[in-house]
C-alpha positions as CSV (number, residue, x, y, z in Angstrom):
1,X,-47.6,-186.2,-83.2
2,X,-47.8,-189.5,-84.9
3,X,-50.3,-189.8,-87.9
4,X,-52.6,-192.5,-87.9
5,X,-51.7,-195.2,-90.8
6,X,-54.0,-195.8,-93.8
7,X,-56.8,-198.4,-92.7
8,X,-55.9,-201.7,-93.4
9,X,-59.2,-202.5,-95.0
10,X,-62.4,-201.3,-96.1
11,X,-64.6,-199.9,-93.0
12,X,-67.7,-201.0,-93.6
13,X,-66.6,-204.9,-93.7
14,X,-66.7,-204.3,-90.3
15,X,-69.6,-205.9,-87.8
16,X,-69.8,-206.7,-84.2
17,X,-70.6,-209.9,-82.7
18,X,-71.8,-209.2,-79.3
19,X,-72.5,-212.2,-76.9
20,X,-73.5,-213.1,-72.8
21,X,-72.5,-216.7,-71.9
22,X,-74.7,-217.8,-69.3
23,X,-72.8,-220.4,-66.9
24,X,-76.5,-221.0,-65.3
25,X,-75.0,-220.4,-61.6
26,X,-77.8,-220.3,-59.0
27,X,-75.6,-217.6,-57.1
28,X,-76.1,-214.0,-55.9
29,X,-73.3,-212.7,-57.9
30,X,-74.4,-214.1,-61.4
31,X,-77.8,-212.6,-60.2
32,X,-75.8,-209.2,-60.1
33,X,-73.2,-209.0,-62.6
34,X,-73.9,-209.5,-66.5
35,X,-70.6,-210.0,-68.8
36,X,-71.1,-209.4,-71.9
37,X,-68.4,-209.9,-74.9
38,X,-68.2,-208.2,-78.2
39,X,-65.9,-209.6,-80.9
40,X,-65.0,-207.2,-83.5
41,X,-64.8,-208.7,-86.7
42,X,-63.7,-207.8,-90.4
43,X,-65.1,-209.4,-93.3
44,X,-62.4,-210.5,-95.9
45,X,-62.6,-211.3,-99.0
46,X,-59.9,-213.0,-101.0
47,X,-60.0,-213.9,-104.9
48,X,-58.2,-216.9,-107.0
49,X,-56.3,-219.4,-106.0
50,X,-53.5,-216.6,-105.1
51,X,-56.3,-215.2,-102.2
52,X,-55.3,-211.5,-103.1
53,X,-57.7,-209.6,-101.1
54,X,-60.7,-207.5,-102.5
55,X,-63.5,-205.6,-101.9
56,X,-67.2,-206.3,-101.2
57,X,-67.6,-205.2,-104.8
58,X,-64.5,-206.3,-106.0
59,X,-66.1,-209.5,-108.0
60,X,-67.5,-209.6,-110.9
61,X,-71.0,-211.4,-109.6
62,X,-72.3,-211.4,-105.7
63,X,-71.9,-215.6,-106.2
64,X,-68.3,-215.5,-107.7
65,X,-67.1,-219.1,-107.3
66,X,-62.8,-218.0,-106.7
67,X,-64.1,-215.6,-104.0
68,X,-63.5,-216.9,-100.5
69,X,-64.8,-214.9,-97.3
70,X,-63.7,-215.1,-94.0
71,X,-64.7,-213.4,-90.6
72,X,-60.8,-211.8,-88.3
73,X,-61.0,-210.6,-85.3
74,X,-59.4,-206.9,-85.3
75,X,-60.8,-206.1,-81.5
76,X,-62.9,-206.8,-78.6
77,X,-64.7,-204.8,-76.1
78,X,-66.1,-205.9,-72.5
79,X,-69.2,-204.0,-70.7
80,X,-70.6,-205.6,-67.3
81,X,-74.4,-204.8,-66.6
82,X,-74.7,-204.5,-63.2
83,X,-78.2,-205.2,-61.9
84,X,-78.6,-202.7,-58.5
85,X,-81.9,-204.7,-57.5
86,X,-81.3,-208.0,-57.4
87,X,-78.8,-210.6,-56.2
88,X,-76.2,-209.3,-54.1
89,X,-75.0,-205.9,-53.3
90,X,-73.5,-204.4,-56.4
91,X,-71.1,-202.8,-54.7
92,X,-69.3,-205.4,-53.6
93,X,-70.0,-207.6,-56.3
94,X,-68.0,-205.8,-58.6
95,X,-65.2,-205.5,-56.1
96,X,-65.0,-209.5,-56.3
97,X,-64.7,-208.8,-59.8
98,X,-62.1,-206.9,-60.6
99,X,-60.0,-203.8,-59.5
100,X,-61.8,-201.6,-62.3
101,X,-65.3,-202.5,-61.5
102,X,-64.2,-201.7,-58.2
103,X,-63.1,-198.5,-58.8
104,X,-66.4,-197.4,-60.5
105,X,-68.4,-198.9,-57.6
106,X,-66.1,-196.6,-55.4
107,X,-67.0,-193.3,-57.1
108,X,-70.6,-194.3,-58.2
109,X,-72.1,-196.8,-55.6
110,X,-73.1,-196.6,-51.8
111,X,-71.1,-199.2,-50.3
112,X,-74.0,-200.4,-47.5
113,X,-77.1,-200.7,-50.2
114,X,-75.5,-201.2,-53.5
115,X,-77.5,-198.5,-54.8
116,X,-76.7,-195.3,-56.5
117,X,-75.0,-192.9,-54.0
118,X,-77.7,-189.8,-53.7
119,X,-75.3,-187.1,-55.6
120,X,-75.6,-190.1,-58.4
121,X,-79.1,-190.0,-58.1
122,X,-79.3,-186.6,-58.6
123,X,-77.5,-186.3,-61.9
124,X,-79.5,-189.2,-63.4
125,X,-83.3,-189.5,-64.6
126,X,-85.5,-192.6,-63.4
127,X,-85.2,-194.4,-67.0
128,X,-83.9,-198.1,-65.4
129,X,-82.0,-198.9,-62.3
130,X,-79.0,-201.1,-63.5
131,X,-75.7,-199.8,-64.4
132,X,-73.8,-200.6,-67.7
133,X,-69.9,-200.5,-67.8
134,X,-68.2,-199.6,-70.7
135,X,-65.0,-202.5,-69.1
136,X,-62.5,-202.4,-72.0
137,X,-62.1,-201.1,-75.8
138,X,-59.2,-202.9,-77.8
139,X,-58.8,-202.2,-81.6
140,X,-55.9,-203.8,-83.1
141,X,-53.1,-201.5,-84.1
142,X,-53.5,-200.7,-88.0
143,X,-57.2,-199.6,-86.9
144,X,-57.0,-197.2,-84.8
145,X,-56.3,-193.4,-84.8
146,X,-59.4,-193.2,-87.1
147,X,-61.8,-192.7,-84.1
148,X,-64.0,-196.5,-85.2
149,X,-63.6,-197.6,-81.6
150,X,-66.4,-194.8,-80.8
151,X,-68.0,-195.6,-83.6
152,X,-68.3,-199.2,-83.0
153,X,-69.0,-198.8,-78.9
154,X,-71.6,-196.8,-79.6
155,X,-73.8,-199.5,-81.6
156,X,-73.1,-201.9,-78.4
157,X,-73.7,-199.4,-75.9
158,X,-77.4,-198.6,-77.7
159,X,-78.3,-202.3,-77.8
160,X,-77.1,-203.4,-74.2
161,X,-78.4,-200.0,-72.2
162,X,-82.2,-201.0,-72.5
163,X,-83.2,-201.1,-68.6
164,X,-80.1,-199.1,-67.4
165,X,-80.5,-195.8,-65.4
166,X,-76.5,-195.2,-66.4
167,X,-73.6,-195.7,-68.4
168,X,-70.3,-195.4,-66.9
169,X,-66.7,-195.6,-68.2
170,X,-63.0,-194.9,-67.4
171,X,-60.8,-193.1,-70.8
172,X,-57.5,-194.6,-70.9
173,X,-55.0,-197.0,-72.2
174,X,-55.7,-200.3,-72.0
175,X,-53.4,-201.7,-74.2
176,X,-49.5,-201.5,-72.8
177,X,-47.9,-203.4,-75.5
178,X,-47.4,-200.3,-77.3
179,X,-43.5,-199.1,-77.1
180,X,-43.7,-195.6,-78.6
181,X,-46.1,-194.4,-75.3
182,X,-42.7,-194.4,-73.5
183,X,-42.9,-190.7,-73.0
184,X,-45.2,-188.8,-70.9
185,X,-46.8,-186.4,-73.1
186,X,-47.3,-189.1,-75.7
187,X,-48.8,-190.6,-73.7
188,X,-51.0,-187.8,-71.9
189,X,-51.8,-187.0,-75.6
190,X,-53.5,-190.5,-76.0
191,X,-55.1,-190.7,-72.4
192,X,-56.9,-187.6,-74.1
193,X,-57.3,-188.3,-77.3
194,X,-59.4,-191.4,-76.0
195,X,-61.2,-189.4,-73.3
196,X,-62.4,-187.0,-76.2
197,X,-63.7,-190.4,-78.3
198,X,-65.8,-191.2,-75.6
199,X,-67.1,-187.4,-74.4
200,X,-67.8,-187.1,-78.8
201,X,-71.2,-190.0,-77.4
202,X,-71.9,-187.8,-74.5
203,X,-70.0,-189.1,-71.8
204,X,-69.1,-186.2,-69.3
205,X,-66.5,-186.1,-66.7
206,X,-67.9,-187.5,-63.3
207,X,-65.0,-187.9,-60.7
208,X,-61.3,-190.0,-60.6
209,X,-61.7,-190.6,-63.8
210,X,-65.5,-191.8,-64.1
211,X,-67.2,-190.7,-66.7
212,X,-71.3,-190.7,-66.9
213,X,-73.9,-191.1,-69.8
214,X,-77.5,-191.0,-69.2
215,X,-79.5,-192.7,-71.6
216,X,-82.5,-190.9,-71.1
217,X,-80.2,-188.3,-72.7
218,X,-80.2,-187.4,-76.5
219,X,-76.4,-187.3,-77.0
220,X,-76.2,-190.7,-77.7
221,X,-79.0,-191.4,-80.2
222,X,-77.8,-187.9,-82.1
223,X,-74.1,-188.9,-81.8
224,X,-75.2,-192.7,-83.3
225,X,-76.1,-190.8,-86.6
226,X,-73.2,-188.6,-86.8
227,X,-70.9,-191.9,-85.8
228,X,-72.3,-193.6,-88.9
229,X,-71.5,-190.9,-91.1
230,X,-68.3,-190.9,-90.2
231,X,-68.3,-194.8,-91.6
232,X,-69.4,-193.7,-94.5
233,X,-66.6,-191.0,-94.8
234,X,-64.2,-193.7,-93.9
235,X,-65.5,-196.0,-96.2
236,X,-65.0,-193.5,-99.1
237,X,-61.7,-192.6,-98.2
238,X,-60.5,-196.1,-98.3
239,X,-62.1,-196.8,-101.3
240,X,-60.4,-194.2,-102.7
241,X,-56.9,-194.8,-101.9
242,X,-57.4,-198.4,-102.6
243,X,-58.5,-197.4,-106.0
């Protein structure tokens, strides 16, 4: 089993910018489906004319005039809310937009009203009636092993579910660029490595692959506490081998 490298920088320097761009289309499927886009960026800070990198706390004053910061993007996520009452049927909606929408709608959605099938219904409490999906989840290589992409979904999933009666995603590899996942039990080993990220929120298995969080439910509120602990801990760490 492969270690995970030393972070590449300090943790905390990390924030989210998370945004919806509104194309102002007077159609049913805009109605429906919401895309929202989160950039994950890391704050940088380089000092003298040499830009050698250093830490938040690395200059000697807050307003050092050699310091230079600048925002990279290291990652990106993707999440759809997908309104069940207005616009178009969802169901079809999100097969127009893409094979893995569709495949959620398949397991989770009654193809003739767009609604929650009834065995969904079941499982969830009244709280909302849309439906936020958890799309995609892409760190850049030298960050991740560390378990940040559950930390950092986490804050984005607490901000967008407002109004949602469920979150739904679907653990796996998104990223194919990587050669070493040429063997199956590597990559069986990541498939569940990432499955367990996303159960550590409260996610639980629903069916092909479909995994459900209720936000009515505690998990994710509890699990948003112990996440940013284990920033902190990160943080340390990296502070102390960059020491």
């Amino acid at each position: 089993m492969t270690e995970p490298s030393p972070l590449p920088g300090d943790p905390s320097e990390l924030h989210l910018r998370i945004s919806y761009d509104d194309g102002l289309w007077d159609t049913p499927q805009a109605d429906t489906l919401e895309c929202w886009n989160v950039a994950v960026l890391h704050r940088r800070r380089a000092h003298g004319e040499h830009h050698e990198p250093v830490s938040s706390s690395g200059c000697t004053t807050a307003d050092c005039s050699s310091c230079t910061v600048e925002d990279v993007v290291v990652g990106s996520m993707t999440f759809y809310r997908v309104h069940l009452d207005r616009g178009r049927n969802a169901y079809w909606a999100m097969e127009e937009e893409s094979e893995e929408l569709y495949e959620t709608a398949q397991v989770l959605l009654d193809p003739e009203t767009g609604s929650f099938t009834d065995e969904v219904s079941e499982q969830l409490e009244y709280v909302g009636s849309a439906l936020l999906v958890m799309n995609r989840v892409t760190l850049d290589p030298p960050w991740r092993g560390h378990g940040l992409a559950a930390v950092l979904a986490c804050e984005v999933i607490t901000r967008l579910m407002a109004g949602c009666r469920a979150v739904a995603c679907s653990p796996g590899i998104t990223d194919l660029s990587s050669h070493r996942l040429t063997a199956r039990a590597e990559w069986d080993r990541v498939n569940a490595k990432i499955a367990q990220g996303w159960e550590s929120l409260g996610f639980r298995p629903y069916r092909d692959n479909v995994y459900l969080l209720s936000p009515a439910s505690q998990d994710l509120e509890e699990q948003r506490g112990a996440m940013r602990r284990r920033l902190a801990e990160l943080r340390g760490s990296w502070r102390a081998g960059a020491s």
